[in-house]
TIMARTI-839732 format. One record per atom (N, C-alpha, C): residue number from 1; residue in three letters; atom name; x, y, z. Coordinates in Angstrom, 1 decimal. Each point is the difference from the previous one (the first is absolute). Layout:
# TIMARTI-839732
<pos=NUM&code=ALA&site=CA&u=X&v=Y&w=Z>
...
# end
This chain:
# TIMARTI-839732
<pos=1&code=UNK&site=N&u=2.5&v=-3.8&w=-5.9>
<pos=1&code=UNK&site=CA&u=0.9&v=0.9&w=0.7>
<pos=1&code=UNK&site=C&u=-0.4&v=0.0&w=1.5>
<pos=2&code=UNK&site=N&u=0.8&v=-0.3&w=1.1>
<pos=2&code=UNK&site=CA&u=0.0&v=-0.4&w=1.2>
<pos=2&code=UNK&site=C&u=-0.1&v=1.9&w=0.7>
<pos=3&code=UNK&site=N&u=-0.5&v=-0.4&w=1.2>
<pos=3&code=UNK&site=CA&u=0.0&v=1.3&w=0.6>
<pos=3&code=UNK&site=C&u=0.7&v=0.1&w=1.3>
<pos=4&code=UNK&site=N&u=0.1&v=0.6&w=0.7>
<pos=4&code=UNK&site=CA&u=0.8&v=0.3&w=0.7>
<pos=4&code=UNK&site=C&u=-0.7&v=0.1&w=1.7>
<pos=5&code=UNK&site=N&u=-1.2&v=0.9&w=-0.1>
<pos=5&code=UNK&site=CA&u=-0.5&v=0.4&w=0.7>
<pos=5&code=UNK&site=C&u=-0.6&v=-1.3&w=1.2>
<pos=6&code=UNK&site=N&u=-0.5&v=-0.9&w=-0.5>
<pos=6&code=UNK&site=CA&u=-0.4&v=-1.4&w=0.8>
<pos=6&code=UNK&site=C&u=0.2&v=-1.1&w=-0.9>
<pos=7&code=UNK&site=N&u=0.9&v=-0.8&w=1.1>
<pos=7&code=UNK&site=CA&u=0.5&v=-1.3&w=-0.4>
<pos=7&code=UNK&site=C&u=-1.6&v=-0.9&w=-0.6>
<pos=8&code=UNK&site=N&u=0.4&v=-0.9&w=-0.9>
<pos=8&code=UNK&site=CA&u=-1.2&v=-0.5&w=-0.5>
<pos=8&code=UNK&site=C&u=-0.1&v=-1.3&w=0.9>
<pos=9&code=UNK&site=N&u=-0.6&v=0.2&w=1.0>
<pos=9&code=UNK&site=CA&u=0.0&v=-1.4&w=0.8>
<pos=9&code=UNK&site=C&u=-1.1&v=-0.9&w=-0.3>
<pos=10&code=UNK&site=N&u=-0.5&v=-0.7&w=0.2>
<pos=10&code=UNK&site=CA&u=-1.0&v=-0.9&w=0.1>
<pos=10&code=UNK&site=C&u=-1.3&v=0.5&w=0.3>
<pos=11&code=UNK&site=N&u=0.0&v=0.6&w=1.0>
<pos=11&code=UNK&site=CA&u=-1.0&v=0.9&w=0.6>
<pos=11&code=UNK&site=C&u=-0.5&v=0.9&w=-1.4>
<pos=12&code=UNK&site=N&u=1.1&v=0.7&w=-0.4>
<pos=12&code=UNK&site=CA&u=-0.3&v=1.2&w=-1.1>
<pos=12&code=UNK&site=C&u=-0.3&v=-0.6&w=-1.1>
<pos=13&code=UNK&site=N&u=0.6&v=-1.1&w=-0.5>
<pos=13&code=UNK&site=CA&u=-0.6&v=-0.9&w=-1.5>
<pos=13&code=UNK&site=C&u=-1.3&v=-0.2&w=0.4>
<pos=14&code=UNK&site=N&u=-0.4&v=-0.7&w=1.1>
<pos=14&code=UNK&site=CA&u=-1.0&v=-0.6&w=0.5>
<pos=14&code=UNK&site=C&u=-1.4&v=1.5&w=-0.3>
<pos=15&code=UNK&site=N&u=0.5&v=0.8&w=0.3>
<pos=15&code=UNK&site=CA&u=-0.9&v=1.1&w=0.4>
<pos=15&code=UNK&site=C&u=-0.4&v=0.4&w=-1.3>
<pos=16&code=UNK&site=N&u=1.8&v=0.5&w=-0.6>
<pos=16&code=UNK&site=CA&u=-0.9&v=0.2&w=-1.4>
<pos=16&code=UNK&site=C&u=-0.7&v=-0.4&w=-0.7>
<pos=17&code=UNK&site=N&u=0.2&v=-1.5&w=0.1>
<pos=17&code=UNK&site=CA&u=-0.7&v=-0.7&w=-1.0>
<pos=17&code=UNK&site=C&u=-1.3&v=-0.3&w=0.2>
<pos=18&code=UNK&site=N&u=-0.3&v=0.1&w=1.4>
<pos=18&code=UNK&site=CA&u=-1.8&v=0.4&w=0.2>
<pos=18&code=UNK&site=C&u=-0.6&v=1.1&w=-0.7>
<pos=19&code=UNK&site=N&u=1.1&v=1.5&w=0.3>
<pos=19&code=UNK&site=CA&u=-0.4&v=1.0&w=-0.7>
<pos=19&code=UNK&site=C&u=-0.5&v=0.1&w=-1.7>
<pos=20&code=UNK&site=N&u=1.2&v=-0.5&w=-0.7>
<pos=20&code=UNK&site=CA&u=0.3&v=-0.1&w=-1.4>
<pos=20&code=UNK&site=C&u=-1.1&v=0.2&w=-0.7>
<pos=21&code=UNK&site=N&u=-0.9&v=-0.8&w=0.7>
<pos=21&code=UNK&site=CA&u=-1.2&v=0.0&w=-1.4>
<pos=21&code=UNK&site=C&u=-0.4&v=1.0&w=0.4>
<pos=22&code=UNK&site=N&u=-0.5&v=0.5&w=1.2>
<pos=22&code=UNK&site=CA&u=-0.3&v=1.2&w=0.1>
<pos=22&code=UNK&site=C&u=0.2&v=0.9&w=-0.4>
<pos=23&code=UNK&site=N&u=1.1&v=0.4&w=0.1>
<pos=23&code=UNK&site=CA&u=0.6&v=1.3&w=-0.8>
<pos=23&code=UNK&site=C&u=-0.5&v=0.1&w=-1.5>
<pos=24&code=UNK&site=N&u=0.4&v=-1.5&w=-0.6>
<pos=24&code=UNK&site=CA&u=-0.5&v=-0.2&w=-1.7>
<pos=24&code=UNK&site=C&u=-1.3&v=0.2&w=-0.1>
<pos=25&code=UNK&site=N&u=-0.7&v=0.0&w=1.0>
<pos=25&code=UNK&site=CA&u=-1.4&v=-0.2&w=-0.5>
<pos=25&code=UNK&site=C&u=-0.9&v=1.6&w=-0.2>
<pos=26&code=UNK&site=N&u=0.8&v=0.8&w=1.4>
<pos=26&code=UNK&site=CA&u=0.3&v=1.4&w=0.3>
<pos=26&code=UNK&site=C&u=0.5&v=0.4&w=-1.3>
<pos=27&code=UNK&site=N&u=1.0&v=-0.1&w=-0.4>
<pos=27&code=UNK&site=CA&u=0.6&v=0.7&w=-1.2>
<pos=27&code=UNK&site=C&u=-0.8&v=-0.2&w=-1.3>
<pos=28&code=UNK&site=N&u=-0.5&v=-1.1&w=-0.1>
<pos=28&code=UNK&site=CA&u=-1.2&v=0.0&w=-1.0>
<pos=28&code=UNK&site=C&u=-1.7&v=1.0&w=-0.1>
<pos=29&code=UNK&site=N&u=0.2&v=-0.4&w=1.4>
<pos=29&code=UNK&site=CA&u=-1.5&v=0.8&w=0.2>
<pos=29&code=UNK&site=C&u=0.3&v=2.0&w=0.1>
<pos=30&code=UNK&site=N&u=1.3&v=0.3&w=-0.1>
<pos=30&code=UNK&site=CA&u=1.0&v=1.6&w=-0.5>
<pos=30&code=UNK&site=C&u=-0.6&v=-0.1&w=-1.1>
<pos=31&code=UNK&site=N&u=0.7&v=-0.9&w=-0.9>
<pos=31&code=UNK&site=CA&u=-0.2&v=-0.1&w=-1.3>
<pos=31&code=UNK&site=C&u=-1.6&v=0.3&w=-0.9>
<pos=32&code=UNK&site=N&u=-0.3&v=-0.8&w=1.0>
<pos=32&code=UNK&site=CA&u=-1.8&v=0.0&w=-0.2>
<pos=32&code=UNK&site=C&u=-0.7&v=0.8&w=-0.2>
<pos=33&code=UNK&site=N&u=0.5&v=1.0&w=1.2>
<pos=33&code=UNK&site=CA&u=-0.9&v=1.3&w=0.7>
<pos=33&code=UNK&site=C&u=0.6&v=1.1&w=-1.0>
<pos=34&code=UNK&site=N&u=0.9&v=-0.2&w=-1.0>
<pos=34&code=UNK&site=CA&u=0.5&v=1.2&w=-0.8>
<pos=34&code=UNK&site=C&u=-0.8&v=1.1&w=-0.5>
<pos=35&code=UNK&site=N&u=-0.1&v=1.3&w=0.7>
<pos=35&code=UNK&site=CA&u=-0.7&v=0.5&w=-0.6>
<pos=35&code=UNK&site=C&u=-1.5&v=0.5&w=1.4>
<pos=36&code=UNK&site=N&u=-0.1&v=-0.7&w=1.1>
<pos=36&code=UNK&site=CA&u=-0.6&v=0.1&w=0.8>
<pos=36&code=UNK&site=C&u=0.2&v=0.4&w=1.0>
<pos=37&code=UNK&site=N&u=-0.6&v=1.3&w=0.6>
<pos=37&code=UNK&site=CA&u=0.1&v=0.9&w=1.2>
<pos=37&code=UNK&site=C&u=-0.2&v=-1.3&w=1.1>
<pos=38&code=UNK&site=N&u=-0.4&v=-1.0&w=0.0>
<pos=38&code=UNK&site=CA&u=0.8&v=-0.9&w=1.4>
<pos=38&code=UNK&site=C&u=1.1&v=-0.7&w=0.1>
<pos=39&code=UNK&site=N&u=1.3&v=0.2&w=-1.6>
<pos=39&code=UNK&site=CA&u=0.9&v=-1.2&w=0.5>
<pos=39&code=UNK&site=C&u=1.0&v=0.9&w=1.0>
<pos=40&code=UNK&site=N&u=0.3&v=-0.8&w=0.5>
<pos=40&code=UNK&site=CA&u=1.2&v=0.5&w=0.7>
<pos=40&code=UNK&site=C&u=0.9&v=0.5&w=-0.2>
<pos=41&code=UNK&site=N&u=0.7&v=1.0&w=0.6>
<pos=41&code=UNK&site=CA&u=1.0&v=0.7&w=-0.4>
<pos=41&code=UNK&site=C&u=1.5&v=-0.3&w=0.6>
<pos=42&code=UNK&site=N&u=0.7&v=0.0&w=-1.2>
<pos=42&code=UNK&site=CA&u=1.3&v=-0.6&w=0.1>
<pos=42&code=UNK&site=C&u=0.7&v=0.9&w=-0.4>
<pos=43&code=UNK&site=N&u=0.2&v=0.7&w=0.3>
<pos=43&code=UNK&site=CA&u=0.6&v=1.7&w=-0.9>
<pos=43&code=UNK&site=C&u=0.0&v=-0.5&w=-1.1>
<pos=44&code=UNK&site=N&u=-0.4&v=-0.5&w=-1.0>
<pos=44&code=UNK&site=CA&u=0.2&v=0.1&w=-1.5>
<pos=44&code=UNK&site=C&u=-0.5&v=0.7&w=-1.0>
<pos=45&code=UNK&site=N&u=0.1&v=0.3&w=-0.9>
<pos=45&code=UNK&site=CA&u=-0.4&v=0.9&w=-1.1>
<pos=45&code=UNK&site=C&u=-0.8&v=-1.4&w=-0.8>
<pos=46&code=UNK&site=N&u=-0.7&v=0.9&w=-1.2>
<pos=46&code=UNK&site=CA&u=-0.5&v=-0.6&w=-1.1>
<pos=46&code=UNK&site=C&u=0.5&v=-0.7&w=-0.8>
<pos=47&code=UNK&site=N&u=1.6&v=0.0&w=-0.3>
<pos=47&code=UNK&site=CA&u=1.2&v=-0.8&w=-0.9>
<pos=47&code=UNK&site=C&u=0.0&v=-1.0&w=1.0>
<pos=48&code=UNK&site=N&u=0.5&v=-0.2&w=1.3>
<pos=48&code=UNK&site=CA&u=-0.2&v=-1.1&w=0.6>
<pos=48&code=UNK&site=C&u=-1.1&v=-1.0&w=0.2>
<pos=49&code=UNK&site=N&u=-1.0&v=0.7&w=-0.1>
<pos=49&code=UNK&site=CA&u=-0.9&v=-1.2&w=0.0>
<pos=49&code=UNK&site=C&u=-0.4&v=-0.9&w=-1.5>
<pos=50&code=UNK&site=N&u=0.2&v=1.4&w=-1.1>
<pos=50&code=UNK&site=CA&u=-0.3&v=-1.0&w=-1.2>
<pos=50&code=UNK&site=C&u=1.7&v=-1.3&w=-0.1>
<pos=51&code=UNK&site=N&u=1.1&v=0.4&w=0.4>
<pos=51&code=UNK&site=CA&u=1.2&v=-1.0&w=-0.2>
<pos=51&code=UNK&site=C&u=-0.6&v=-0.9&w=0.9>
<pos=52&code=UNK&site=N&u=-0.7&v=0.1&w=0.8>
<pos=52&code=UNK&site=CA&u=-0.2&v=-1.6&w=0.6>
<pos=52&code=UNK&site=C&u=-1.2&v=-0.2&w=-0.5>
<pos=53&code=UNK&site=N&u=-1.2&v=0.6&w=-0.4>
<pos=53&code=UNK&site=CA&u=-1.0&v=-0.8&w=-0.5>
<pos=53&code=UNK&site=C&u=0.2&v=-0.9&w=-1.5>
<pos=54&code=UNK&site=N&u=1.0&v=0.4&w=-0.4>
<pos=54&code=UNK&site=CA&u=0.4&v=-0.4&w=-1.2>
<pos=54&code=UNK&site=C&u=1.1&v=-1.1&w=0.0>
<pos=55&code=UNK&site=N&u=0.0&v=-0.3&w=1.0>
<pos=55&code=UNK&site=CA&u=1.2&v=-0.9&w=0.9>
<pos=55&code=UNK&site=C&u=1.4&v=0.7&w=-0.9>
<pos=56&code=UNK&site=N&u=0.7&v=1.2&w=0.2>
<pos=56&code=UNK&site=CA&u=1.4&v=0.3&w=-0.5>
<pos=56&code=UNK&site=C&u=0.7&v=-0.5&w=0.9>
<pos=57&code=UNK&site=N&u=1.0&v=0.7&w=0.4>
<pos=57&code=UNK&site=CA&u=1.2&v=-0.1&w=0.8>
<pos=57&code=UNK&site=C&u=-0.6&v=0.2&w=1.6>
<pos=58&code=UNK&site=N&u=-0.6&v=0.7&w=0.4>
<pos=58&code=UNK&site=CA&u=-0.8&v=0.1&w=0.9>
<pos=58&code=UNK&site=C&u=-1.0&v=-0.8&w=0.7>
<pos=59&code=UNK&site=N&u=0.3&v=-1.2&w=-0.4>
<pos=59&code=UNK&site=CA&u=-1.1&v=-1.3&w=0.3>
<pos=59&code=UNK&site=C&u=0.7&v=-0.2&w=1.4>
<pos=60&code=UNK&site=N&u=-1.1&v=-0.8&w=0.7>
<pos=60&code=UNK&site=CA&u=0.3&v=-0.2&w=1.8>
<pos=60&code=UNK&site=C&u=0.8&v=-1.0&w=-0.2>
<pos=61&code=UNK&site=N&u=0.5&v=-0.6&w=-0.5>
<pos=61&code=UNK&site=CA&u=1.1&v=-0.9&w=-0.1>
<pos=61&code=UNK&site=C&u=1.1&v=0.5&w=0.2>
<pos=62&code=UNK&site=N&u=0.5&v=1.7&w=-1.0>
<pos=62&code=UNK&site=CA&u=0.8&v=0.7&w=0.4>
<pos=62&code=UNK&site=C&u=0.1&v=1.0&w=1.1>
<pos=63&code=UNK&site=N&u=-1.2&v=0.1&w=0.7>
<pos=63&code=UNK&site=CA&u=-0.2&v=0.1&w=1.6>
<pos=63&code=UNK&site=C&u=0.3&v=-0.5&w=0.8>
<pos=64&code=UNK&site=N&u=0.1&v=-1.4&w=-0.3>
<pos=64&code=UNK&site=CA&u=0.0&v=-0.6&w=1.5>
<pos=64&code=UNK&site=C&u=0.7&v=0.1&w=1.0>
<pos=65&code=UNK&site=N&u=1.7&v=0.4&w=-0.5>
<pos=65&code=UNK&site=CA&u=1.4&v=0.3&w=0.8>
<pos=65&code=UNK&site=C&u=-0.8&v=0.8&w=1.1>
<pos=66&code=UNK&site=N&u=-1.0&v=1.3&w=-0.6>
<pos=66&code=UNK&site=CA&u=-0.1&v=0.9&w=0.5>
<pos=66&code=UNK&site=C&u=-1.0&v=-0.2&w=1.5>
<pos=67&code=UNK&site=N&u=-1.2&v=-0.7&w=-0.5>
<pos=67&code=UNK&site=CA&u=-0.8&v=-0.2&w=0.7>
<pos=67&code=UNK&site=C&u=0.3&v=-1.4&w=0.8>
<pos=68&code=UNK&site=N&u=0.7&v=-0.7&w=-0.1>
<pos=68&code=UNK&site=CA&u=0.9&v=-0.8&w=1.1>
<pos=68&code=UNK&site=C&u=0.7&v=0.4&w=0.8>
<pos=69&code=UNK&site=N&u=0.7&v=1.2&w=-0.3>
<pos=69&code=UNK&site=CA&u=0.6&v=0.6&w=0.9>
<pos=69&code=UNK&site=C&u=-0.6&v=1.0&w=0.8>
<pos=70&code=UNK&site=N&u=-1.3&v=0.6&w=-0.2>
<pos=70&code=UNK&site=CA&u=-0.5&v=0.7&w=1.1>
<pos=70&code=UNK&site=C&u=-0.6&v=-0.6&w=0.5>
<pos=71&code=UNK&site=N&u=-0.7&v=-1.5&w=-0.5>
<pos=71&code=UNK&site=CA&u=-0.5&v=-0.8&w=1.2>
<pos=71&code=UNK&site=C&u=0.5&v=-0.8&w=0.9>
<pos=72&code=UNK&site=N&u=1.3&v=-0.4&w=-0.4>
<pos=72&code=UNK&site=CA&u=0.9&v=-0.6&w=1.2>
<pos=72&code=UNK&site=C&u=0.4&v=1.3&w=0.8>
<pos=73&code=UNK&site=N&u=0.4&v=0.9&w=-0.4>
<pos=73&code=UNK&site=CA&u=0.7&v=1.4&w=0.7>
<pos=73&code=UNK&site=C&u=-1.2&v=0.5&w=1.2>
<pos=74&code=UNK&site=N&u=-1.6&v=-0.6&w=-0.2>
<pos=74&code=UNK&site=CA&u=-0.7&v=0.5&w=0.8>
<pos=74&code=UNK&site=C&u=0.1&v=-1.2&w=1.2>
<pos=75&code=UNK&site=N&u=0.0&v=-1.1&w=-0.5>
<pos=75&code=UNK&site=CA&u=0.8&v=-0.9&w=1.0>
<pos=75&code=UNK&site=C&u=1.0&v=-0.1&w=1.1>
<pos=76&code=UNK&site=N&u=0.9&v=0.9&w=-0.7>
<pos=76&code=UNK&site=CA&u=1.5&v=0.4&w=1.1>
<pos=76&code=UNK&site=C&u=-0.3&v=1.0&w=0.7>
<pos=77&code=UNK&site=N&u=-0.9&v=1.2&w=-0.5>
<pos=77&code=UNK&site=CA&u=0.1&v=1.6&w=0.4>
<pos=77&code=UNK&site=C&u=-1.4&v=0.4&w=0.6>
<pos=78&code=UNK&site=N&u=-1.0&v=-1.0&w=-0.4>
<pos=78&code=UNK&site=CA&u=-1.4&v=0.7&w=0.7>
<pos=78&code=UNK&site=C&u=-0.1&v=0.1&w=1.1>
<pos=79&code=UNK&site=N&u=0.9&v=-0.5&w=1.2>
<pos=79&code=UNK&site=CA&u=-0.5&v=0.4&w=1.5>
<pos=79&code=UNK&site=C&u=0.8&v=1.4&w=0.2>
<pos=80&code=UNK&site=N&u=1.2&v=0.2&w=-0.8>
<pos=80&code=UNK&site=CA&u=0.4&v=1.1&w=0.4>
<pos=80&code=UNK&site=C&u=-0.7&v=1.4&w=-1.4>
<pos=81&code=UNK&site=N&u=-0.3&v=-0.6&w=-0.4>
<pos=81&code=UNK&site=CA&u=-0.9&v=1.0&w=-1.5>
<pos=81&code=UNK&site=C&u=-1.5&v=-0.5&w=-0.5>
<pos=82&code=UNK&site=N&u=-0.5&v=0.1&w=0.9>
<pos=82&code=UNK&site=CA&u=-1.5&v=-0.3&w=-0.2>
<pos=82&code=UNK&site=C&u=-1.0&v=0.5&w=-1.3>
<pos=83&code=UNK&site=N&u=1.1&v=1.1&w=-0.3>
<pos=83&code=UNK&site=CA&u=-0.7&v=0.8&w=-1.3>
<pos=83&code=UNK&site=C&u=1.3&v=0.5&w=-1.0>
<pos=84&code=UNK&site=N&u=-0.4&v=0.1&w=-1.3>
<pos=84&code=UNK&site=CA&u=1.2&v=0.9&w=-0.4>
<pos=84&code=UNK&site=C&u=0.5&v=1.4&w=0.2>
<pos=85&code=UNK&site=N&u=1.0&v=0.0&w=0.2>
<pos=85&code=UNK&site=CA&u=0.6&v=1.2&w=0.9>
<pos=85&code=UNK&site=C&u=1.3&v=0.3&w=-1.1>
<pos=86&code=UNK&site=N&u=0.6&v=1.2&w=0.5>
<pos=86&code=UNK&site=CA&u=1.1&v=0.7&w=-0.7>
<pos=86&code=UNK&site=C&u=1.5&v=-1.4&w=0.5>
<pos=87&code=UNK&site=N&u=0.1&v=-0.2&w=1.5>
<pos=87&code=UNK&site=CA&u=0.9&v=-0.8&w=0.4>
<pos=87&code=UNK&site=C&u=0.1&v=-1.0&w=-0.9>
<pos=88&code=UNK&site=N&u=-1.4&v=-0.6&w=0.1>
<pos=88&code=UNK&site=CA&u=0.2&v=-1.2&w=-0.9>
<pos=88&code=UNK&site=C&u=-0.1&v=-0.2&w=-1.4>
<pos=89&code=UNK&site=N&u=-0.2&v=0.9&w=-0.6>
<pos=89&code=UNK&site=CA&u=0.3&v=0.0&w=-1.6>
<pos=89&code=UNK&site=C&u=1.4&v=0.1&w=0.2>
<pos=90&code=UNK&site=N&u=0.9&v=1.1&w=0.8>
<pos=90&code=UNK&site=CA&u=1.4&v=-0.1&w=-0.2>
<pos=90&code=UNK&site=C&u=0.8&v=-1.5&w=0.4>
<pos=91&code=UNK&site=N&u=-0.6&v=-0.8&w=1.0>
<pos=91&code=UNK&site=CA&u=0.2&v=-1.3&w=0.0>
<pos=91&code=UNK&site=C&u=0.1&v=-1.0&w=-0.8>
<pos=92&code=UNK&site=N&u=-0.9&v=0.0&w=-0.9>
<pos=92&code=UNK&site=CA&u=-0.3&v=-0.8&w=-0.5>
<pos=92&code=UNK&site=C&u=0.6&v=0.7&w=-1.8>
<pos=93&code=UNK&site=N&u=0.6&v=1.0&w=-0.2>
<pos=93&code=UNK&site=CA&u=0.4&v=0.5&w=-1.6>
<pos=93&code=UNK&site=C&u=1.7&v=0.0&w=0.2>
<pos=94&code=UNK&site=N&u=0.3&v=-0.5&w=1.7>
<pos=94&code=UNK&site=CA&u=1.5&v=-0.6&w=-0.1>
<pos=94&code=UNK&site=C&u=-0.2&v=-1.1&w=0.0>
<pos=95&code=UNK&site=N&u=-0.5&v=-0.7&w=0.3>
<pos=95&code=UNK&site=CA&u=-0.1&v=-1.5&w=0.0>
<pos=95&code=UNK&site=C&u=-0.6&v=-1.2&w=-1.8>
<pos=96&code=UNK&site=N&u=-0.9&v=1.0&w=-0.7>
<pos=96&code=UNK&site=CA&u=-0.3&v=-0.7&w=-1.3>
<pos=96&code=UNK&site=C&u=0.7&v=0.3&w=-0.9>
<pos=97&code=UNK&site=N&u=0.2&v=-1.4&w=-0.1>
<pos=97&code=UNK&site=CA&u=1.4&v=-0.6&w=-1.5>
<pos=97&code=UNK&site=C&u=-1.1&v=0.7&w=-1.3>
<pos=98&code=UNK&site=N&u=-0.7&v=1.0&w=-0.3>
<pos=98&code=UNK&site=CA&u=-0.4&v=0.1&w=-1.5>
<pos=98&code=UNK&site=C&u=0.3&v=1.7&w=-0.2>
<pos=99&code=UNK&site=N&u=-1.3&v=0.2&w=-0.6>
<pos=99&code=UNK&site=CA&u=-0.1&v=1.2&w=-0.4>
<pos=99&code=UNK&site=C&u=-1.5&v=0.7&w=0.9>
<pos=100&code=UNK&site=N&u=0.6&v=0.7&w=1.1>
<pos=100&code=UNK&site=CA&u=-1.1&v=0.1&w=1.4>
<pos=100&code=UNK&site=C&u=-0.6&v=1.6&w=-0.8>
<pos=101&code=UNK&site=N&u=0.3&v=0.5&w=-0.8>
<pos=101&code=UNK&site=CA&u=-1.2&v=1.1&w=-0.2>
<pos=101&code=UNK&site=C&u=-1.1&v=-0.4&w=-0.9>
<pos=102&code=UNK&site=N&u=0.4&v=-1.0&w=-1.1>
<pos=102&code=UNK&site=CA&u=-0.9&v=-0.3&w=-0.9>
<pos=102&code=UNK&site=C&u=-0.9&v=-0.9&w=0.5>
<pos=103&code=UNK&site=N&u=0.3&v=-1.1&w=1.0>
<pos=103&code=UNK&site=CA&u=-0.7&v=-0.7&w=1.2>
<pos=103&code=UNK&site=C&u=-0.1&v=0.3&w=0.8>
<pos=104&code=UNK&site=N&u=0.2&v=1.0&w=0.6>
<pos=104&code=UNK&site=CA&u=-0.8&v=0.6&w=1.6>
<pos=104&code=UNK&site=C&u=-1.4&v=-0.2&w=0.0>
<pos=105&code=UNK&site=N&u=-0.9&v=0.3&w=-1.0>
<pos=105&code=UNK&site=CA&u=-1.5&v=-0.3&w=-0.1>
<pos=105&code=UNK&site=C&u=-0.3&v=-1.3&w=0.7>
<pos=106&code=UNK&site=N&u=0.6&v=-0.4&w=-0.8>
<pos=106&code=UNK&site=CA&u=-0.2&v=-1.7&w=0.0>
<pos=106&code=UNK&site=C&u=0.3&v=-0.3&w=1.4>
<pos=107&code=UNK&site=N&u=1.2&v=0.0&w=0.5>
<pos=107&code=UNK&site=CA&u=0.9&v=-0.6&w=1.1>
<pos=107&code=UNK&site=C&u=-1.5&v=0.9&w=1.7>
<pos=108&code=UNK&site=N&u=-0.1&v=1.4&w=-0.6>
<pos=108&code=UNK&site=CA&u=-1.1&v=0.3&w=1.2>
<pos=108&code=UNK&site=C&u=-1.4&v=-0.6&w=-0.1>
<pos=109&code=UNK&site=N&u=-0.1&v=-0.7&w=-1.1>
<pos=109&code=UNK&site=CA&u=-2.1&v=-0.5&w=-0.2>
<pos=109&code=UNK&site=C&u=0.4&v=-1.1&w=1.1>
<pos=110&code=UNK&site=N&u=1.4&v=-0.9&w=-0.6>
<pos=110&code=UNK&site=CA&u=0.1&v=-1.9&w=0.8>
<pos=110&code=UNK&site=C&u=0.5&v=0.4&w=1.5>
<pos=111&code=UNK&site=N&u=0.1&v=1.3&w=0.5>
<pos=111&code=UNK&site=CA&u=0.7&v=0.6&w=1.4>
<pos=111&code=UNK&site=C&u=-1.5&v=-0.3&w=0.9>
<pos=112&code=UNK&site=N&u=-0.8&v=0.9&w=-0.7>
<pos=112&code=UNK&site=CA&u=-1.7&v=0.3&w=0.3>
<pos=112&code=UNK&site=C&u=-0.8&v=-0.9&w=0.2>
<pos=113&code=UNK&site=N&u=0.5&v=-1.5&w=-1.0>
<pos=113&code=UNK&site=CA&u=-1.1&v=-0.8&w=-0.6>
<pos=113&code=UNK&site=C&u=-0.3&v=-0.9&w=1.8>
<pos=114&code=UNK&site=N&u=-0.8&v=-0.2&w=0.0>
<pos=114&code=UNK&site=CA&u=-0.6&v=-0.5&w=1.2>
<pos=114&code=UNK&site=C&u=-1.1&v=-1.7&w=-0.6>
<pos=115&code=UNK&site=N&u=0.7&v=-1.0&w=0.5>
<pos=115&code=UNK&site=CA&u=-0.4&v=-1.3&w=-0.4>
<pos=115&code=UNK&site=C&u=-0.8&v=-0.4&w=0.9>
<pos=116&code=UNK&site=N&u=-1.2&v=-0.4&w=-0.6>
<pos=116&code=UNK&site=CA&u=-1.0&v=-0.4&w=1.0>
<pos=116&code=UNK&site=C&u=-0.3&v=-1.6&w=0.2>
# end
């Protein structure tokens, strides 16, 4: 499902695809921490993390729309939104081709994610 928000140019294939593993490797090490006062918090509940430890429907595979699109979106939008802000959630929930409340999580971790 294509998005809307930033064209997939070369630059943005290129970028994500340095990211990619990262995020997977991230989403695994979620998975990991199940249960531990250090994983990170993704607003999710307890049902969310067992549907992805268990690989359900909720596997990063079916993320990725999500978290591709807030990492390119930080691409187009971070000089003028350095952080996430009210403006730019409304920016960015007219612009995504999916389902932006069930992915908002998602779409703000790959906004944040900082590649080193």
């Amino acid at each position: 499902m294509a998005t809307k928000a930033t064209s997939n140019t070369a630059d943005n294939d290129s970028a994500w695809e340095r990211v990619k593993a990262a995020f997977a490797n991230d989403w695994e090490q979620t998975k990991a921490d199940f249960g531990s006062d250090n994983a990170r918090d993704m607003d999710q509940d307890v049902d969310d993390t067992i549907k992805q430890a268990i690989g359900s429907d909720d596997a990063f595979e079916n993320r990725e729309q999500a978290f591709r699109f807030g990492y390119t979106s930080q691409q187009k939008y971070r000089s003028d939104h350095p952080k996430w802000n009210d403006d730019l959630d409304t920016k960015l929930r007219r612009d995504y081709d999916g389902d932006y409340d069930a992915d908002r999580p998602y779409i703000r971790h790959a906004y944040g994610y900082h590649h080193d």
